[in-house]
LOPAVO-530385 format. One record per residue (C-alpha): residue number from 1; chain; z, x, y. Coordinates in Angstrom, 3 decimals, decimal comma. Layout:
N
(NUM; "A"; (Z; X; Y)),
...
end
This chain:
469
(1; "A"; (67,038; 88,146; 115,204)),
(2; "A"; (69,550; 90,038; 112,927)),
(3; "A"; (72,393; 87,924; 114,108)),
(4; "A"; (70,733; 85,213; 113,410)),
(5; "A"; (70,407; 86,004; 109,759)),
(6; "A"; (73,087; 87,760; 109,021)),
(7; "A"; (75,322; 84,101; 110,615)),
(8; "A"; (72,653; 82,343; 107,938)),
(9; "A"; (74,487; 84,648; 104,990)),
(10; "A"; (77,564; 84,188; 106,130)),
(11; "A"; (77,527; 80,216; 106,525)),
(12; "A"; (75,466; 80,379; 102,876)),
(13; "A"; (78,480; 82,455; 101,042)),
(14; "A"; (81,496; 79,993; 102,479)),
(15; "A"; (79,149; 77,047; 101,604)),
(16; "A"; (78,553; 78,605; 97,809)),
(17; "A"; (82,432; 79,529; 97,025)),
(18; "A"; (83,171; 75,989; 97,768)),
(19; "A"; (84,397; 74,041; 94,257)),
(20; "A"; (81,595; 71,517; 94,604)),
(21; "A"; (78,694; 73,793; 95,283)),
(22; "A"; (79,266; 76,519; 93,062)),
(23; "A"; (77,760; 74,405; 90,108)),
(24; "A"; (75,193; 73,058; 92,786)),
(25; "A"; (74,268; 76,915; 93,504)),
(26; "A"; (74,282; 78,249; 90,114)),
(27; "A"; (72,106; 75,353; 88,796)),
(28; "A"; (69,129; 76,172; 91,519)),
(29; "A"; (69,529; 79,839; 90,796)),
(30; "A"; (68,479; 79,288; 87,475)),
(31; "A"; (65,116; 77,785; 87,877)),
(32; "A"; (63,724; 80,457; 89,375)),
(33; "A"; (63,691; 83,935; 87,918)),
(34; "A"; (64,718; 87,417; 88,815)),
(35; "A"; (61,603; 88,070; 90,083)),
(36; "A"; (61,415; 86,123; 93,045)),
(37; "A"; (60,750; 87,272; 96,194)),
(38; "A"; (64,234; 87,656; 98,129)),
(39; "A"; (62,418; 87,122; 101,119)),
(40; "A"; (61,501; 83,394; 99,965)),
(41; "A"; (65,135; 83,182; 99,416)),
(42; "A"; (66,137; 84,114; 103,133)),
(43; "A"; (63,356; 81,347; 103,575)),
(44; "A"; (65,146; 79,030; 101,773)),
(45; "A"; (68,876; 80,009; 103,713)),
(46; "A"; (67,073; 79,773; 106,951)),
(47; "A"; (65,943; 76,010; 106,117)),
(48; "A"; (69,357; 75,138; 104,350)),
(49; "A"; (71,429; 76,317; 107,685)),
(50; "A"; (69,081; 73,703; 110,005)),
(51; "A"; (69,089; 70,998; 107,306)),
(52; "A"; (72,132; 71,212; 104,342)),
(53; "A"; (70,504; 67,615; 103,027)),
(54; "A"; (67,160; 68,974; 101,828)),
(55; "A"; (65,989; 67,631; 98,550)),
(56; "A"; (63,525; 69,352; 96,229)),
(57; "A"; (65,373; 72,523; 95,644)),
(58; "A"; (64,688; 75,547; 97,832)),
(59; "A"; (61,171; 76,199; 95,193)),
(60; "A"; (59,974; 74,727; 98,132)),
(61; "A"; (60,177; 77,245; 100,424)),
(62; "A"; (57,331; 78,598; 99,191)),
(63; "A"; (55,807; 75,945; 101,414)),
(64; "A"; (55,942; 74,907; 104,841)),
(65; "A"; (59,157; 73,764; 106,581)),
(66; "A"; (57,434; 70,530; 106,949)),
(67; "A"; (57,159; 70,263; 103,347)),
(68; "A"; (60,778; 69,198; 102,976)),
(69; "A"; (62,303; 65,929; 104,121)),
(70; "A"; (66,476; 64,857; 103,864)),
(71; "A"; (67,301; 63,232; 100,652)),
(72; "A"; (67,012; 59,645; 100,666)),
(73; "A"; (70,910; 58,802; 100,604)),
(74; "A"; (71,108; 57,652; 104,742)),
(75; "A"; (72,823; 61,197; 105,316)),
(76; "A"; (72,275; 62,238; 109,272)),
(77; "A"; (68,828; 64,328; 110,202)),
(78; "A"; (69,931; 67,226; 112,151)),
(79; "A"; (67,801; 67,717; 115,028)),
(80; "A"; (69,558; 70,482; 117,068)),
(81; "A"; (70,967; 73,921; 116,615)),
(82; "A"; (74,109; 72,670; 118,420)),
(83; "A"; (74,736; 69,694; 116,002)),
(84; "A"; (73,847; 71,477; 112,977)),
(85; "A"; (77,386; 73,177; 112,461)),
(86; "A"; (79,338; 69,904; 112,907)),
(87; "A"; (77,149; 68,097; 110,716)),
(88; "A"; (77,586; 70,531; 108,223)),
(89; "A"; (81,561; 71,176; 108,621)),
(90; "A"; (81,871; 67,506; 107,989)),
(91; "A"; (79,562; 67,324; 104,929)),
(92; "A"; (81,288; 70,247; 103,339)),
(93; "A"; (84,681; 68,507; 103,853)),
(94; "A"; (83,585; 65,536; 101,935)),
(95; "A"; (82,380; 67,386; 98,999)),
(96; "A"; (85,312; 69,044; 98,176)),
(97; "A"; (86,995; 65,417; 97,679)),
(98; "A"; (85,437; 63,672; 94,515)),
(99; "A"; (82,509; 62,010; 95,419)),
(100; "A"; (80,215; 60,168; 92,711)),
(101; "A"; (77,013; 60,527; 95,219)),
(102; "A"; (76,765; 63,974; 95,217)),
(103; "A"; (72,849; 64,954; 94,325)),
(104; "A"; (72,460; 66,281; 90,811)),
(105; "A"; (71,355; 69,428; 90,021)),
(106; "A"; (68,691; 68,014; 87,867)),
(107; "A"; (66,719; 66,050; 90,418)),
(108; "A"; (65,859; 69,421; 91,932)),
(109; "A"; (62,518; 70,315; 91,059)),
(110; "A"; (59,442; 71,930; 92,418)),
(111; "A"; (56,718; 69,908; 94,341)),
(112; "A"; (59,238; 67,108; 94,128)),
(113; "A"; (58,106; 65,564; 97,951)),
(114; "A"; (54,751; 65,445; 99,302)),
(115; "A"; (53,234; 66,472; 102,538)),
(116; "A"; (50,945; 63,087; 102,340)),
(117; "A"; (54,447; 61,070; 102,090)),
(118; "A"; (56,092; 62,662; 104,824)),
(119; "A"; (56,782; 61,119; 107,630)),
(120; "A"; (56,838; 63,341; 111,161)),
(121; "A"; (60,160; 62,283; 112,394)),
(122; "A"; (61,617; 63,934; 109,411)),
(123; "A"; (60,381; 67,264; 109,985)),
(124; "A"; (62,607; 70,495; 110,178)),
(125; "A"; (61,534; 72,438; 112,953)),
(126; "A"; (63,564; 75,047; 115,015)),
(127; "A"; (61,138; 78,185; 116,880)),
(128; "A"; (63,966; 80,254; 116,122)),
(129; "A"; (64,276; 79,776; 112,204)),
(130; "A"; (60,230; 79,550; 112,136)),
(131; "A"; (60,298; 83,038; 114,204)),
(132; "A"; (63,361; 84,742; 111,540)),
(133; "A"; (61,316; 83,149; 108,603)),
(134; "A"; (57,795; 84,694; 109,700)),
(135; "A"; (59,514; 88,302; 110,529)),
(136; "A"; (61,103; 88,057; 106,927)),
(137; "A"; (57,837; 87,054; 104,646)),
(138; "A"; (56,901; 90,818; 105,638)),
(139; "A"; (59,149; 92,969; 103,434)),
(140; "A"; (58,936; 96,178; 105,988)),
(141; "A"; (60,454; 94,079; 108,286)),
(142; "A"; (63,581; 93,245; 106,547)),
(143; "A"; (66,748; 94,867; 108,093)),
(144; "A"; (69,125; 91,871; 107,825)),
(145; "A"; (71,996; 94,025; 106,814)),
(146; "A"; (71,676; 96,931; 109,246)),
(147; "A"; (74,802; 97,344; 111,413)),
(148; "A"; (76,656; 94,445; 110,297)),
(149; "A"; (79,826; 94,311; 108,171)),
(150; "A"; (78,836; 91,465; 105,133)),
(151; "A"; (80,696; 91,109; 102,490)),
(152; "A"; (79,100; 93,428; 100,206)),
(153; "A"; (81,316; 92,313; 97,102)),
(154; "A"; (81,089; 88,575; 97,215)),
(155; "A"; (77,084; 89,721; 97,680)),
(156; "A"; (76,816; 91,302; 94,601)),
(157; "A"; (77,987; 88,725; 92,301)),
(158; "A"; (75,403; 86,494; 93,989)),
(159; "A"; (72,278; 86,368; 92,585)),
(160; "A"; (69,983; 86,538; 95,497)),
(161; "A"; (72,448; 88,400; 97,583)),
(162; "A"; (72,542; 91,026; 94,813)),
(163; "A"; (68,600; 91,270; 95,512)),
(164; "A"; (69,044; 91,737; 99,244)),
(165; "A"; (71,536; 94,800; 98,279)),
(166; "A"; (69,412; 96,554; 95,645)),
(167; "A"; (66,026; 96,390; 98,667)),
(168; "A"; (68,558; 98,040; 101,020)),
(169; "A"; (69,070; 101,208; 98,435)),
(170; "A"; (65,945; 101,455; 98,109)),
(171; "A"; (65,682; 101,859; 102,045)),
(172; "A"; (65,902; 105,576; 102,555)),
(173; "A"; (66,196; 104,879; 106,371)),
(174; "A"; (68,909; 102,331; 105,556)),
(175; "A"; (72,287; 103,073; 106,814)),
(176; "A"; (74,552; 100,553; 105,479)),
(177; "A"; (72,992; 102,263; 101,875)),
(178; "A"; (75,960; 104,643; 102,030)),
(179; "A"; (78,496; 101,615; 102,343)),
(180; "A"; (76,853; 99,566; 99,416)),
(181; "A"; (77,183; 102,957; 97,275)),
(182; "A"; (80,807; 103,421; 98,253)),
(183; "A"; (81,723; 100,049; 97,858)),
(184; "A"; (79,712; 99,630; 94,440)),
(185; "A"; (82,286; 102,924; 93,514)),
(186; "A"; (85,278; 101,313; 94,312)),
(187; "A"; (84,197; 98,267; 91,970)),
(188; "A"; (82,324; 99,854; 89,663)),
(189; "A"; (84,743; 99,521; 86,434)),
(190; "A"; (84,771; 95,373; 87,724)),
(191; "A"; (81,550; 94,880; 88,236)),
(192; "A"; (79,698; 96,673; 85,603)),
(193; "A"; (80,988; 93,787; 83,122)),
(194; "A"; (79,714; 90,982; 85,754)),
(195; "A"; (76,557; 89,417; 84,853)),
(196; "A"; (75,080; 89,785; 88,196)),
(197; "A"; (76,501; 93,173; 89,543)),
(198; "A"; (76,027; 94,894; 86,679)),
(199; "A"; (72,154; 95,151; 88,207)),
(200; "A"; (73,585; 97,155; 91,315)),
(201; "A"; (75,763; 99,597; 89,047)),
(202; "A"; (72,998; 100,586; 87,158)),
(203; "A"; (70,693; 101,219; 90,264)),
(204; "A"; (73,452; 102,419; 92,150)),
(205; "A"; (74,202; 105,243; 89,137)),
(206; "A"; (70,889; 106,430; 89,378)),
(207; "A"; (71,234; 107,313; 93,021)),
(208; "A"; (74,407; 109,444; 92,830)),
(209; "A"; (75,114; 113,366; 92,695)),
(210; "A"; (76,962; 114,726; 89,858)),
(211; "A"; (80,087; 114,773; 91,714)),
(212; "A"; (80,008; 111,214; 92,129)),
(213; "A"; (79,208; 110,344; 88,321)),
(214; "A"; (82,107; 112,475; 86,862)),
(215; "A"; (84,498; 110,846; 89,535)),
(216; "A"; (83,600; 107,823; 88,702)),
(217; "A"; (84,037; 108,677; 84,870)),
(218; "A"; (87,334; 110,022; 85,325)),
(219; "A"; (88,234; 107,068; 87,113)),
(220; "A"; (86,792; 104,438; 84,423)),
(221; "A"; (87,821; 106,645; 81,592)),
(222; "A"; (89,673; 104,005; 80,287)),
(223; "A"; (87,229; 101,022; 80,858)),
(224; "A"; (84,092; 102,539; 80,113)),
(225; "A"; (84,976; 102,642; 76,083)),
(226; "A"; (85,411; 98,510; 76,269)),
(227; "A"; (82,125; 98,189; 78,729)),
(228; "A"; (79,662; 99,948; 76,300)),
(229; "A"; (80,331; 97,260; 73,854)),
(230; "A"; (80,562; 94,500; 76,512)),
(231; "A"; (77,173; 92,147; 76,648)),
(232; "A"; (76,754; 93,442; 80,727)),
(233; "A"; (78,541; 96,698; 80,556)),
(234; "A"; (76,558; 98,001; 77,496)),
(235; "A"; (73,288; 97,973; 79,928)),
(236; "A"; (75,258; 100,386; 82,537)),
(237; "A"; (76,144; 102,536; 79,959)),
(238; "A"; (72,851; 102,865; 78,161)),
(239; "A"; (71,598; 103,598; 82,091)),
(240; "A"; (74,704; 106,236; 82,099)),
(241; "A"; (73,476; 107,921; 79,137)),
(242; "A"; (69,430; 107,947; 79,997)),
(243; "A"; (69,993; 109,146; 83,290)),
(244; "A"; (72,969; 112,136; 82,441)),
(245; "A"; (71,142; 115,045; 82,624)),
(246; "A"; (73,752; 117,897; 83,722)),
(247; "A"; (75,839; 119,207; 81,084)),
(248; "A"; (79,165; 118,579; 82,117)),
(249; "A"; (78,804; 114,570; 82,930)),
(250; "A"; (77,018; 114,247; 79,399)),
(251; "A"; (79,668; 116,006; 77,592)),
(252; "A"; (82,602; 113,841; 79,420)),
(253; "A"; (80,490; 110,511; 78,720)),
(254; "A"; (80,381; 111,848; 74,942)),
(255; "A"; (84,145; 112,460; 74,941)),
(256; "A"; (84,293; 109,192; 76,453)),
(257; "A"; (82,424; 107,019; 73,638)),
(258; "A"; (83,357; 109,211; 70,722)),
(259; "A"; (86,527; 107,057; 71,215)),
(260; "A"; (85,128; 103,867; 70,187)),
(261; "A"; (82,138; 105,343; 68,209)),
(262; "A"; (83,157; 103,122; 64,872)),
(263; "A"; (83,147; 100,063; 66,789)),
(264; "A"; (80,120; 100,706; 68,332)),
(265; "A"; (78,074; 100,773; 64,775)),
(266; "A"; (79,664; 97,938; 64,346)),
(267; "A"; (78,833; 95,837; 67,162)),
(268; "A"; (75,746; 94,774; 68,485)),
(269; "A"; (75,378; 95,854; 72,225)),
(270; "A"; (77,412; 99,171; 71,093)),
(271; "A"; (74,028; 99,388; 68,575)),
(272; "A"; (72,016; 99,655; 71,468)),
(273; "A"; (74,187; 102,432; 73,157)),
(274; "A"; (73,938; 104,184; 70,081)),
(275; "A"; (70,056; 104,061; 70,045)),
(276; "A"; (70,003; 105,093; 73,379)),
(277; "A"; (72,406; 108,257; 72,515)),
(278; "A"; (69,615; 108,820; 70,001)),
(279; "A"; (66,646; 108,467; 72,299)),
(280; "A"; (67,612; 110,708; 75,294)),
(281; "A"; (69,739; 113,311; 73,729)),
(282; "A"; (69,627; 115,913; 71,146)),
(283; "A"; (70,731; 115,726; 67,398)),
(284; "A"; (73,070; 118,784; 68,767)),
(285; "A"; (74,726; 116,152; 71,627)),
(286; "A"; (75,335; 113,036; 68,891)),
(287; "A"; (77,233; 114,811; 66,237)),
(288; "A"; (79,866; 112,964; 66,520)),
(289; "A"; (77,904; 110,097; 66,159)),
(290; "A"; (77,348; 111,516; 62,830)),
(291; "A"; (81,195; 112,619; 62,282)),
(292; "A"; (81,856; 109,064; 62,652)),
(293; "A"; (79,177; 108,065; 59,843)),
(294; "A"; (81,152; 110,621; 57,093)),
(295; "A"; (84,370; 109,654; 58,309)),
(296; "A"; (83,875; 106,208; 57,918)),
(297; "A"; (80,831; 106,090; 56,038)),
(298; "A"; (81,469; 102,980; 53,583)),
(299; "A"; (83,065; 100,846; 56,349)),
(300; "A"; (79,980; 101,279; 58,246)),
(301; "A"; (77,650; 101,689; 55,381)),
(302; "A"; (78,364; 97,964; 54,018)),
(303; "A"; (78,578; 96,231; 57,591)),
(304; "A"; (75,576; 94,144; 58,881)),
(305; "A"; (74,497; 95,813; 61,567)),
(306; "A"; (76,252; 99,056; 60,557)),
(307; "A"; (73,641; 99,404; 57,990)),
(308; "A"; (70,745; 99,261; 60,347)),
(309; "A"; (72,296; 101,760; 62,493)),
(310; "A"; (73,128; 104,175; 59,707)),
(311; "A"; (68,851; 103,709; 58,557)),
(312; "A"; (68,084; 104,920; 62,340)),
(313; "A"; (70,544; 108,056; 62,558)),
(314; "A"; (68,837; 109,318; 59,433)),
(315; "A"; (65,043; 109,108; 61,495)),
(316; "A"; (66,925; 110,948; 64,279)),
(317; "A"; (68,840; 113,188; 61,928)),
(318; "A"; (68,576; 117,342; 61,781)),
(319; "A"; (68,148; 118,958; 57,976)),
(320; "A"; (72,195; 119,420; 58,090)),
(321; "A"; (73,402; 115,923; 59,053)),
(322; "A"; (70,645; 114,128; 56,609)),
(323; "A"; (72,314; 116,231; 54,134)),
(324; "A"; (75,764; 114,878; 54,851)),
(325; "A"; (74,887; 111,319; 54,695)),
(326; "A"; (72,911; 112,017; 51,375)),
(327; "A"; (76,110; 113,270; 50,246)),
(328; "A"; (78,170; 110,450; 51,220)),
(329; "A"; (75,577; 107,766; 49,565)),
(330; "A"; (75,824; 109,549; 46,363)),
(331; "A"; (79,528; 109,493; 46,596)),
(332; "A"; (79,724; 105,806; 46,991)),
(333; "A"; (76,587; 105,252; 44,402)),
(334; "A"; (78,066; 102,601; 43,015)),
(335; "A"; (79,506; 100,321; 45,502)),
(336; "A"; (76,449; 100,845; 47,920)),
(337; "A"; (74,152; 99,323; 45,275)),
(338; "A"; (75,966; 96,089; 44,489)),
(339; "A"; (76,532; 95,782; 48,592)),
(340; "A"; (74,432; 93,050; 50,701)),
(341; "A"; (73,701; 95,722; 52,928)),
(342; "A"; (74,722; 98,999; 51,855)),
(343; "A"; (71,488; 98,762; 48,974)),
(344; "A"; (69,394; 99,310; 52,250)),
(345; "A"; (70,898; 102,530; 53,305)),
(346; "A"; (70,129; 103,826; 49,410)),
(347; "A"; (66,962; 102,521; 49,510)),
(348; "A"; (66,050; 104,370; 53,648)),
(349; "A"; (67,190; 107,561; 51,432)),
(350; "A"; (64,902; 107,328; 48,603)),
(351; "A"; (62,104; 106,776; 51,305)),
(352; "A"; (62,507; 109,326; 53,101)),
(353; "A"; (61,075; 110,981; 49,814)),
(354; "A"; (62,960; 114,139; 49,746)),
(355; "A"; (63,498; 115,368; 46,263)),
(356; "A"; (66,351; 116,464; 45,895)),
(357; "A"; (68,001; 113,182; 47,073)),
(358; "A"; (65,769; 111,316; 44,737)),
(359; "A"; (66,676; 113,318; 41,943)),
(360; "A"; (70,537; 113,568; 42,802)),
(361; "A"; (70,606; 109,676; 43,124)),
(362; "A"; (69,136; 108,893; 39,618)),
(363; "A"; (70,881; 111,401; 38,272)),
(364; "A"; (74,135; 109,307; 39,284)),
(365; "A"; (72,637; 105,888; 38,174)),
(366; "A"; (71,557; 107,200; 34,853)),
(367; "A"; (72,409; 105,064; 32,358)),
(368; "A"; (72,876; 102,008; 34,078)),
(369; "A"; (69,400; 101,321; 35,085)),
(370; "A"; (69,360; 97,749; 32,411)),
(371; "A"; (72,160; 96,303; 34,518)),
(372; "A"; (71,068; 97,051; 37,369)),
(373; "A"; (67,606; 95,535; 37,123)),
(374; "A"; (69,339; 91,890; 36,309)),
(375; "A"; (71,602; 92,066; 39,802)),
(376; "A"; (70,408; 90,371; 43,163)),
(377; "A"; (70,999; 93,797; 45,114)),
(378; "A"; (70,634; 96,626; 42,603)),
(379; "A"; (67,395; 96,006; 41,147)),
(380; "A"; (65,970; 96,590; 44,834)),
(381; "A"; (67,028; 99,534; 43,803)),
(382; "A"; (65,728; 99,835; 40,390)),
(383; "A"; (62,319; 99,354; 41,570)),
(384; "A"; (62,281; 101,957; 44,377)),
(385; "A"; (63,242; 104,710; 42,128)),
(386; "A"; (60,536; 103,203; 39,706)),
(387; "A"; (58,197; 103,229; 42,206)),
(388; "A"; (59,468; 107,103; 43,856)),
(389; "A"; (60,365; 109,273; 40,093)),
(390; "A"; (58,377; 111,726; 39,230)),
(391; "A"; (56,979; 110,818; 35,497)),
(392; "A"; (59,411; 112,303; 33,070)),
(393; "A"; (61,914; 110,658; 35,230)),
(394; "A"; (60,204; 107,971; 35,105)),
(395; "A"; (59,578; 107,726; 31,781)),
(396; "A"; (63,598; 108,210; 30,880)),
(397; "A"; (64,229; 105,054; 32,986)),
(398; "A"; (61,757; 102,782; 31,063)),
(399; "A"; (62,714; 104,164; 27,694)),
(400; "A"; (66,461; 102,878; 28,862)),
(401; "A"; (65,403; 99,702; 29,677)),
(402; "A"; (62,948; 98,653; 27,128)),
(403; "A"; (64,690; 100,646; 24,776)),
(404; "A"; (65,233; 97,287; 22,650)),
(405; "A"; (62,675; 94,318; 22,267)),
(406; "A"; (65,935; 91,900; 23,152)),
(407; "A"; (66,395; 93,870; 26,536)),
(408; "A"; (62,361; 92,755; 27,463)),
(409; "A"; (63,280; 89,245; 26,737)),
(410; "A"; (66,549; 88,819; 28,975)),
(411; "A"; (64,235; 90,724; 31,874)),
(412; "A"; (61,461; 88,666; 31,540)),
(413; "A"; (63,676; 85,391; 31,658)),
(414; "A"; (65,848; 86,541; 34,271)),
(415; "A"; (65,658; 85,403; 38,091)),
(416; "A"; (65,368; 89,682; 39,125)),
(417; "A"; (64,513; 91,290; 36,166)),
(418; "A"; (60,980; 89,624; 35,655)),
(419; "A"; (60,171; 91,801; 38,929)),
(420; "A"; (61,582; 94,947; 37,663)),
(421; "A"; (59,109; 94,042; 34,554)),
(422; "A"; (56,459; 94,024; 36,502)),
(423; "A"; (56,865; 97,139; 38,423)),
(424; "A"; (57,162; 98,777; 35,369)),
(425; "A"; (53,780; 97,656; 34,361)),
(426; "A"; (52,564; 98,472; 37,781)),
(427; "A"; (53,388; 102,670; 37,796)),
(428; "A"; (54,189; 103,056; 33,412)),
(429; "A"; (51,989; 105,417; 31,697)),
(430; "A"; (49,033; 104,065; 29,581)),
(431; "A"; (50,991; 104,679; 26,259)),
(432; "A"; (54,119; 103,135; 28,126)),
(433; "A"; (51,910; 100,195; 29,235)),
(434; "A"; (51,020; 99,410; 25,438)),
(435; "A"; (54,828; 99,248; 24,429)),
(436; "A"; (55,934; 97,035; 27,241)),
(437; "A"; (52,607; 94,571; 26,251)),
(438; "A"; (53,696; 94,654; 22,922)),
(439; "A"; (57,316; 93,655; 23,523)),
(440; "A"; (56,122; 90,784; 26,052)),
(441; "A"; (53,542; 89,545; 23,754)),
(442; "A"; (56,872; 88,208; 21,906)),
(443; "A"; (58,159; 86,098; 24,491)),
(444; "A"; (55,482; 84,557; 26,165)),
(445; "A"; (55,350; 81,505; 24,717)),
(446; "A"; (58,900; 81,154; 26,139)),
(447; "A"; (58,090; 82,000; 29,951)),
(448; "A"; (56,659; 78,784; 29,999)),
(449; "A"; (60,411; 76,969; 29,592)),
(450; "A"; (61,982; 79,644; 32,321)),
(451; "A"; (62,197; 78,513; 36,096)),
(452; "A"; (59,944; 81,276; 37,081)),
(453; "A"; (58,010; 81,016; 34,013)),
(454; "A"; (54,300; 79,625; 35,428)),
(455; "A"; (54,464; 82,724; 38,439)),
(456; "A"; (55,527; 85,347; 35,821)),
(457; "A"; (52,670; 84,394; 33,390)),
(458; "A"; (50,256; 84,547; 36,167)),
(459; "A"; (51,204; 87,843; 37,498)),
(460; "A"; (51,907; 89,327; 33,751)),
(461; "A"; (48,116; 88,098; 33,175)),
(462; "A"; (46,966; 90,107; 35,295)),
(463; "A"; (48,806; 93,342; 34,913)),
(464; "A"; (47,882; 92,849; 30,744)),
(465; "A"; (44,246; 92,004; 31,529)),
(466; "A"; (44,086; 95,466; 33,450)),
(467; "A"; (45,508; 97,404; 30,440)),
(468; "A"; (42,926; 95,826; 28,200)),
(469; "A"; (40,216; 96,827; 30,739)),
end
């Protein structure tokens, strides 16, 4: 029974690495997911091997053999185990010649025949295929690989054949486990980047001693740096990190990725390493994660998705290296306002609502508060510390801004500063509230004429109609 299903792989692989059916294979793969049942697939090789004509896709298998009938292009039934490799050396010599009647991927779909519109001469039936198919619907029973030599690599980069692997390791009792281990070694620094084999490196990681994940770290030293921000390798190395509990492999795999730590804030798989860095280990094991942020703090700071990474090493931050990125926001002040993205990293500071950094930044923007309320980025910014100052701050930063009745005017007309108006009404003292009323009382005649004029009014009416109260 194991020869005969291990001959069914074997026929299936030289059938799949042929030019014609690769984009055959890879087309069927992909209407089913993951999650299906290998053993449906063995189903489906079983049914292929007697008949290579079958139409309707091998979704079918979850049926009956007799479900499936040869596509209607006057191709040969095959009747017999003995004709059946004939028949299918000759077919497989005619596809690789270009041939316009080749079926199309497309036309294979699920429930695409009938039982009612079968006809019984065009049945399928073999007692030896029906016998491997009913031993294999019973996972337990599944030892297709035991003492056999397949070809373990060209099995990995095969979707279902990558399944059949990953049951066998998780066959304790399994003894060609040890080869698929040794073998998934040897490739590891290949096939952690492939889209399919990546699956087995990250299972096969888990199952190794600490000897084995430090030689295989020496041995990828150099690859392992361009995997973690490779779309595929970046999940084997976020399974490296979550699973490196010893202290030695966790220190080389830090030594390893401090390398390319700048990239990796920069790049999004390398974000999720990152995250994962933060999740499983210390604040202690990522500093230099965070000597990479204050060595190349505006570089990272102003960058898309460096910006979002620098917001969630401050939530995962100790006292010391908060403090060092506080420091190196108030250092850059004044580009990080103005920036796209770096306003957001001065804005995660001010919420984390320490004092000291709220107080050290507006000590820095002092003065400038007017301009800044009239800028796309840096009245974001204007607003928080509004919203955050304790009231004789406060109060200092609305005496700057409405320090002149023509200052009001260019706020309420302008496309940021209306909002920065606003705010102020929102947290101003009651004697501050009066002066600000009094000022807008002048101009409102004019909202009316300004592009944001009609919203203004309406939310100014309110805000003045709750100071009158």
């Amino acid at each position: 029974m194991e020869e005969q299903h291990t001959e069914i792989f074997q026929d299936f692989l030289a059938w799949s690495d042929s030019p014609c059916h690769m984009e055959y294979y890879d087309c069927s793969l992909s209407q089913l997911g993951w999650e299906s049942s290998y053993s449906n697939d063995l189903q489906w090789l079983s049914q292929w091997k007697q008949n290579p004509y079958l139409t309707g896709g091998y979704e079918n298998s979850f049926e009956s053999l007799s479900t499936l009938q040869p596509s209607r292009r006057n191709l040969p039934i095959i009747s017999s185990i003995e004709s059946k490799r004939d028949t299918f050396t000759s077919y497989h010599n005619q596809l690789r010649q270009p041939c316009d009647s080749m079926p199309s991927p497309r036309h294979i779909t699920k429930g695409a025949l009938s039982l009612q519109n079968m006809d019984s001469s065009t049945h399928c039936s073999d007692p030896v295929i029906d016998n491997s198919i009913q031993n294999i619907s019973n996972p337990s029973n599944i030892t297709l690989l035991n003492g056999h030599s397949l070809d373990i690599c060209k099995l990995a980069k095969q979707r279902h054949g990558c399944q059949v692997l990953l049951h066998q390791l998780q066959l304790s009792s399994c003894p060609i486990a040890q080869e698929i281990m040794e073998t998934c070694c040897l490739h590891f620094g290949i096939w952690m980047k492939h889209p399919i084999a990546n699956f087995l490196c990250q299972h096969v990681w888990k199952c190794l001693s600490e000897k084995q994940r430090m030689d295989i770290l020496r041995r990828y030293l150099e690859v392992l740096p361009r995997a973690a921000l490779h779309t595929y390798g970046t999940r084997v190395v976020q399974v490296m990190i979550s699973t490196c509990g010893e202290r030695e492999s966790k220190n080389y795999l830090q030594s390893i990725l401090s390398t390319v730590a700048k990239s990796l804030f920069k790049d999004v798989n390398g974000a999720h390493v990152i995250q994962h860095c933060f999740l499983y280990w210390s604040s202690e094991d990522n500093q230099f994660l965070y000597r990479t942020i204050r060595d190349n703090f505006l570089e990272i700071a102003t960058h898309r998705q460096g910006c979002c990474m620098i917001q969630t090493s401050m939530d995962f931050a100790c006292s010391s290296q908060l403090d060092d990125i506080a420091t190196s926001i108030m250092e850059h002040i004044f580009i990080l306002i103005h920036d796209a993205f770096g306003n957001y990293v001065v804005q995660h500071i001010l919420d984390s609502q320490n004092p000291q950094y709220i107080q050290g930044i507006m000590k820095k923007l002092r003065g400038h508060w007017y301009e800044m309320s009239m800028e796309k980025f840096s009245s974001n910014i204007t607003e928080k510390c509004l919203q955050l100052a304790e009231e004789t701050q406060r109060w200092e930063m609305i005496q700057e801004i409405a320090k002149d009745c023509s200052n009001i005017g260019n706020l309420l007309h302008d496309a940021y500063g209306n909002y920065v108006i606003q705010r102020m009404l929102q947290v101003a003292s009651p004697a501050q509230k009066m002066l600000l009323k009094e000022y807008i009382e002048k101009y409102w005649n004019t909202l009316s004429r300004s592009r944001y004029g009609k919203q203004i009014q309406y939310n100014l009416e309110k805000l003045m109609n709750s100071i009158n109260c």
